[in-house]
C-alpha positions in Angstrom: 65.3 85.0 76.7 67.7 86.4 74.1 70.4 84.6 72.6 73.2 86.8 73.6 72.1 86.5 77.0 71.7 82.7 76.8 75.3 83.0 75.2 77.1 85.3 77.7 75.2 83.0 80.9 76.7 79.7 79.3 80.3 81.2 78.5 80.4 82.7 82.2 79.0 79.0 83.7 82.0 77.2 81.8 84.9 79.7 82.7 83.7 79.3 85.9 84.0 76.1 86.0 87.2 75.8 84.4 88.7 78.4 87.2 87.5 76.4 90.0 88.3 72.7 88.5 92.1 74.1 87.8 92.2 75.8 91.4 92.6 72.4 92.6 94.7 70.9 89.8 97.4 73.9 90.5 97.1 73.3 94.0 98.0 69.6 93.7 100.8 70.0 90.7 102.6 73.3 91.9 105.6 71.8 93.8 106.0 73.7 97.1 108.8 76.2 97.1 110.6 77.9 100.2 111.6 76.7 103.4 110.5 76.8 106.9 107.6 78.0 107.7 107.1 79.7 104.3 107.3 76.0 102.3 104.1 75.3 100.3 102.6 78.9 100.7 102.9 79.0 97.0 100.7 76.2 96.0 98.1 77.7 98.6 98.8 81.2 96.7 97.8 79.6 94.0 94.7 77.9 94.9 93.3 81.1 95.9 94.0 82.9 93.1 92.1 81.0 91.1 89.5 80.6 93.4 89.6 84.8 93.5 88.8 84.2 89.3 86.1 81.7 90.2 84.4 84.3 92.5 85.0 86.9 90.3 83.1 84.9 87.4 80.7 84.0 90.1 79.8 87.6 90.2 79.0 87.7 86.7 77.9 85.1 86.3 74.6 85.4 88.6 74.6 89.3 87.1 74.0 87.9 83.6 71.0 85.6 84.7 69.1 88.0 86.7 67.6 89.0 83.6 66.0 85.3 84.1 62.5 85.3 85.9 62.3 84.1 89.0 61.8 80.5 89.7 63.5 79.1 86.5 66.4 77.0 86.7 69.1 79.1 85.1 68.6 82.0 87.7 68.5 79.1 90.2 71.6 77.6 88.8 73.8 80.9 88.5 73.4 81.7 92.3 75.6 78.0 92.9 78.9 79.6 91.8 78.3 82.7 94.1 77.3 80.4 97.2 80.5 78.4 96.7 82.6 81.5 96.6 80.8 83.1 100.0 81.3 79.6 101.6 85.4 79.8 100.4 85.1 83.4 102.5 83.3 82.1 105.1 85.5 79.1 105.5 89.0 81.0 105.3 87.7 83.9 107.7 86.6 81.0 110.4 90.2 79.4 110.0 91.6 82.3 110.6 89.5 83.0 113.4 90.0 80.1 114.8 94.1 80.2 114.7 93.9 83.6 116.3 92.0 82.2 119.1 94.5 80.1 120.4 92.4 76.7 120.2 94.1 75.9 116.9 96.8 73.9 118.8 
């Protein structure tokens, strides 16, 4: 595999990471803002955008190691970022789900 691919993979991997390690640090250091209702949907605003960066990355991330062949562990590897990020969707979506359906309490 070329370098510039090898480079590109690697640089995606870490950004990636970096997005979804400081989703979680913004979501814990943002003080909540508002009142009500509304208090705290800014440190949730937050932690989805940069969760929307991570799967964004995620994207690219598995389109840059495609060039890989199949079976080695860098193509196996760049598919864990884009997993995580359709889990997020799937998690959010069922939430949602679920408070619509009137068993959320």
């Amino acid at each position: 595999m070329s370098d510039a691919r090898r480079f590109w993979v690697t640089l995606l991997f870490a950004l990636w990471a970096l997005a979804f390690g400081y989703s979680f640090v913004s979501f814990m250091t943002t003080p909540p803002d508002g009142e009500g209702f509304t208090l705290g949907l800014n440190r949730i605003s937050a932690y989805l955008g940069w969760q929307g960066i991570a799967g964004v990355l995620s994207l690219g991330l598995w389109g840059a190691a495609r060039g890989w062949p199949k079976g080695t562990s860098a193509r196996q590897l760049s598919a864990v970022p884009l997993l995580l990020a359709l889990f997020h969707v799937m998690l959010i979506v069922g939430v949602i789900l679920w408070g619509r359906s009137g068993q959320g309490g």
